[in-house]
KOLTI-47397 format. One line per field, with one value per residue: residue in three letters; y, z, x of N, C-alpha, C in turn. Coordinates in steps of 0.2 Angstrom, whole numbers, plus 2048, in hexadecimal, padded with zeros to 3 digits. Layout:
// residues N
guke	[ALA  ...] .
n.Y	[Y  ...] .
n.Z	[Z  ...] .
n.X	[X  ...] .
ca.Y	[Y  ...] .
ca.Z	[Z  ...] .
ca.X	[X  ...] .
c.Y	[Y  ...] .
c.Z	[Z  ...] .
c.X	[X  ...] .
// end
This chain:
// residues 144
guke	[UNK  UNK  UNK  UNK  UNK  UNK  UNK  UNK  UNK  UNK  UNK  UNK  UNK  UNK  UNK  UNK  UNK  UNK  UNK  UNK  UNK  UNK  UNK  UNK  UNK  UNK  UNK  UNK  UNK  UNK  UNK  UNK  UNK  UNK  UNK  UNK  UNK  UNK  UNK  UNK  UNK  UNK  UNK  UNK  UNK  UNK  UNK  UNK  UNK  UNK  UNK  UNK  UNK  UNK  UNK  UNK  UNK  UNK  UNK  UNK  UNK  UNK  UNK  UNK  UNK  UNK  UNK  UNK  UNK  UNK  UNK  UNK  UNK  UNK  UNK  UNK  UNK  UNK  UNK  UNK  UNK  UNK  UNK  UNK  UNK  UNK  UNK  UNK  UNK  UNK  UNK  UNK  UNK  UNK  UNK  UNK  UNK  UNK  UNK  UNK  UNK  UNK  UNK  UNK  UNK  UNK  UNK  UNK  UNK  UNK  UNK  UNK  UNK  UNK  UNK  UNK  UNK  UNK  UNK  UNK  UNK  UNK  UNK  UNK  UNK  UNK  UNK  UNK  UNK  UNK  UNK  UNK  UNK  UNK  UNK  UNK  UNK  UNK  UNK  UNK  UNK  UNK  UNK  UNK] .
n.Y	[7FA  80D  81B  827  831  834  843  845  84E  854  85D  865  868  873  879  883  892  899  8A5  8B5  8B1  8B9  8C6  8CC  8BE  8B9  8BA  8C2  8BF  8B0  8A4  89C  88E  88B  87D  874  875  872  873  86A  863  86D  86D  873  872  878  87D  883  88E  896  8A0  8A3  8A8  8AD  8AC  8A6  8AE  8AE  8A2  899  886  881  876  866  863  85E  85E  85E  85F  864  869  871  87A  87A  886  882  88C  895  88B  87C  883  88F  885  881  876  870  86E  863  861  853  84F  84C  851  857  85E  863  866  874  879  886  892  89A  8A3  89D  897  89A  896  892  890  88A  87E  877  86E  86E  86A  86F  86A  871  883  890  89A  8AB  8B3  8C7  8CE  8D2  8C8  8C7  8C2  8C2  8BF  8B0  8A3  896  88B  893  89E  89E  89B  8A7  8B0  8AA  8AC  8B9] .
n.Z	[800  7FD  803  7FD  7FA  803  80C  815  820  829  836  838  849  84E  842  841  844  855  857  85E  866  863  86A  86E  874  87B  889  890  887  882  876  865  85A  84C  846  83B  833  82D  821  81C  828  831  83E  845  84A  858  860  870  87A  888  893  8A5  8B0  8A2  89A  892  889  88F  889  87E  87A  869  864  867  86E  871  87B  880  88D  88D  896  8A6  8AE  8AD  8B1  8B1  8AE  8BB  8C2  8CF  8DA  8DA  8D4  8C6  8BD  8C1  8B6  8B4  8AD  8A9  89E  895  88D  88C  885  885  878  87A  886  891  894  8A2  8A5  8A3  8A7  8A8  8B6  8B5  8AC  89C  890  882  87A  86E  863  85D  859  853  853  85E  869  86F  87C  882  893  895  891  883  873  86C  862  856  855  848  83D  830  835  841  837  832  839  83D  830  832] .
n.X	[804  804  808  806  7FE  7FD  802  80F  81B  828  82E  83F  842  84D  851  849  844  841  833  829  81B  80D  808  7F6  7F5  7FD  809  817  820  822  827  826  822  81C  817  810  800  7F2  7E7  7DD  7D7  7D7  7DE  7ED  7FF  80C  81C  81E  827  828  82D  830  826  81D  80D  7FE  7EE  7E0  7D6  7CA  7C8  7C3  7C3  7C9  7D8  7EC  7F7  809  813  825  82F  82F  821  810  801  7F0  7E2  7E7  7ED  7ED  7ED  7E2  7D8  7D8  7E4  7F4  802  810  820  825  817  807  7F9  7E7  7DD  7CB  7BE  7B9  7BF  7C4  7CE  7D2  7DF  7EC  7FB  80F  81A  827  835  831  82B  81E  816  808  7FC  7EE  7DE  7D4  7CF  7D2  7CC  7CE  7CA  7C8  7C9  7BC  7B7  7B1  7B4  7C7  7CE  7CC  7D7  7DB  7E1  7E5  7E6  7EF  7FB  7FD  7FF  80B  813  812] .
ca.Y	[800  812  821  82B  836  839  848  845  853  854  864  864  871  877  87D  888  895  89E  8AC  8B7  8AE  8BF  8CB  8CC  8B9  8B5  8C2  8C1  8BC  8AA  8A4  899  88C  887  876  870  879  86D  875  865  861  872  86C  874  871  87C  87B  889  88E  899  8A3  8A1  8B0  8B0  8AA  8A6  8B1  8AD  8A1  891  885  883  86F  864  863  859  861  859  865  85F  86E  875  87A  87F  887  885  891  898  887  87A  888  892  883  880  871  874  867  861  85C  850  84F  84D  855  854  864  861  86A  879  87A  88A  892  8A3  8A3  899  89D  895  898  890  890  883  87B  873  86B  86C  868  871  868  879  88C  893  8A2  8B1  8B9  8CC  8CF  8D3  8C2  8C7  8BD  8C8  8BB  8A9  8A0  892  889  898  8A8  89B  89A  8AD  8B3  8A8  8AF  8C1] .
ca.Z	[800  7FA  805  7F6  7F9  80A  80B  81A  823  82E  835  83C  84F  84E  83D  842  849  857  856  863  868  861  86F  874  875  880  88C  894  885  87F  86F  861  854  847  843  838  831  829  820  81A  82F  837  841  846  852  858  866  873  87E  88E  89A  8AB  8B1  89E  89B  88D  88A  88E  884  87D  871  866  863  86C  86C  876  87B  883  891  88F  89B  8AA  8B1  8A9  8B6  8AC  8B3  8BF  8C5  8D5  8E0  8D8  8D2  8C4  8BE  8BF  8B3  8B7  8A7  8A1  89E  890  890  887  884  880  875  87F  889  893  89B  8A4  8AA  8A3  8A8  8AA  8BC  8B6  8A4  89B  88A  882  86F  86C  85D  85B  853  84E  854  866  869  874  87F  887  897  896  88C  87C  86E  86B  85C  855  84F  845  83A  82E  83B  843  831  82E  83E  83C  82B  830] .
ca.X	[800  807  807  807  7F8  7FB  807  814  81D  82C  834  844  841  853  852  843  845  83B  82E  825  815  809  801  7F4  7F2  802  80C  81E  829  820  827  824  826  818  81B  80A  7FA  7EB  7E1  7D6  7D3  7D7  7E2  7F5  803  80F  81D  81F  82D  826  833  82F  81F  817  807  7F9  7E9  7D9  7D2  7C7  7CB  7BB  7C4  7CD  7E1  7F2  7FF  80F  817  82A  831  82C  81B  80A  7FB  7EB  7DD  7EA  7F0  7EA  7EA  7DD  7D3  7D9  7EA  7FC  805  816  821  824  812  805  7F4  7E3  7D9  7C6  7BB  7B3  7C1  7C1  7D4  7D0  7E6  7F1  804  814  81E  82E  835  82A  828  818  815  804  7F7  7E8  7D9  7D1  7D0  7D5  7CA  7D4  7C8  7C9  7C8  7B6  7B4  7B2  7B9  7C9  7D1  7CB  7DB  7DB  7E8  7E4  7E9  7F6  7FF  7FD  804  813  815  814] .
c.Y	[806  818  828  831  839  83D  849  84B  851  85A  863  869  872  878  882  88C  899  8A3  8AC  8B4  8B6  8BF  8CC  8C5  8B4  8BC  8BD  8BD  8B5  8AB  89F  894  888  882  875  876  872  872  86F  863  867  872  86F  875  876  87B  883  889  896  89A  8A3  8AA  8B0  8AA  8A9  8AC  8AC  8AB  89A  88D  880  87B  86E  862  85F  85E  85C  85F  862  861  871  876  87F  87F  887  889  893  891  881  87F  88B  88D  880  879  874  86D  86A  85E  855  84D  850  84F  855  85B  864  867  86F  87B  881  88D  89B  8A5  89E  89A  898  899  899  890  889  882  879  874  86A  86C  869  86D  86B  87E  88A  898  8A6  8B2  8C0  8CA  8CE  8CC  8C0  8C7  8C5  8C5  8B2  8A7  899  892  892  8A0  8A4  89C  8A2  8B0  8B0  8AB  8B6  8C5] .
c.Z	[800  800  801  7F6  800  80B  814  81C  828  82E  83B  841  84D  847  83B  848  84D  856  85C  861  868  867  86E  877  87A  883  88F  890  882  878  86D  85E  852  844  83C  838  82E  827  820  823  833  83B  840  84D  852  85E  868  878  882  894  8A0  8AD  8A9  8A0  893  88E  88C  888  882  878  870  863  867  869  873  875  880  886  891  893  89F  8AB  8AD  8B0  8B1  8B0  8BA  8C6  8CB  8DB  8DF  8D4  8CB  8C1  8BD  8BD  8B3  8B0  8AC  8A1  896  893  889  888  881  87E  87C  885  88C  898  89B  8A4  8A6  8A4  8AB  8AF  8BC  8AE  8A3  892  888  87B  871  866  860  856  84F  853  85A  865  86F  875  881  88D  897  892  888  878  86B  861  85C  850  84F  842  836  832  83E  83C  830  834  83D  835  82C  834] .
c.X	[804  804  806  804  7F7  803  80B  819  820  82F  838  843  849  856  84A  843  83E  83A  82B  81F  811  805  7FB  7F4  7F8  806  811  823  828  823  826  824  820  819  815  803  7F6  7E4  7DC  7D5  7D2  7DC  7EA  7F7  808  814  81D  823  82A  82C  82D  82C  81A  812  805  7F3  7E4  7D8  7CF  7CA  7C4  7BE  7C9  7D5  7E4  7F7  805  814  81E  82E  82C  825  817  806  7F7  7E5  7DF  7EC  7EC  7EB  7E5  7DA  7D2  7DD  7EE  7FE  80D  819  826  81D  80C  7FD  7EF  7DE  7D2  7C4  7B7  7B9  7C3  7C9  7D3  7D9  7E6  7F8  80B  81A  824  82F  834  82A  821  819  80D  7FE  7F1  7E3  7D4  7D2  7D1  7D1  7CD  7CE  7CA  7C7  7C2  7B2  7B1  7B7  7BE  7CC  7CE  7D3  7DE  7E1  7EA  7EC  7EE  7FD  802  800  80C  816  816  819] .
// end
């Protein structure tokens, strides 16, 4: 049987360099590396490199995604103190649809590779949708 029609991809990390992780949708210096887009599922993966005090924005993901923490510490909804989980790498992690993070921030410098199965919506403060980004606006930020 022939693999011929299914179009296979491998990117070498240390021939891609990083980028800032675009404002508003991360703070304190997160950066970046766009691995994968799909358009025909929607789906893209990215890894991220988090200095110790940033954060993520506020925001949902409107499909479910995995990520794999392979440095240092994630709080999501501001950690197990505040009610939320604090993950500990080495650590993998499943994010369902509808999922809901008010605070997410990393205490310690922190890695994480995750795959989106479709968009992230960014909230404001007031919890209106500030950006929806899918492969699309994932692709086009990396590009710009």
């Amino acid at each position: 049987m022939s693999n011929a029609r299914l179009p296979e991809v491998a990117t070498q990390l240390d021939q891609v360099d990083w980028k800032p992780f675009p404002e508003p949708f991360a703070f304190g210096g997160i950066r970046w590396k766009l691995l994968h887009t799909s358009p025909g599922t929607g789906d893209w993966s990215a890894i991220f490199d988090c200095p110790k005090g940033s954060s993520i924005a506020p925001h949902t993901h409107f499909a479910s995604g995995q990520y794999l923490l392979t440095k240092g510490r994630m709080d999501i909804r501001g950690g197990v103190e505040k009610g939320g989980a604090t993950v500990l790498a080495p650590s993998h992690g499943y994010e369902s649809n509808g999922a809901v993070h008010e605070h997410t921030n990393f205490p310690i410098d922190s890695e994480f590779y995750m795959t989106f199965d479709g968009p992230v919506v960014f909230t404001n403060p007031d919890g209106s949708v500030m950006a929806v980004v899918g492969w699309e606006q994932a692709r086009a930020a990396w590009s710009a």
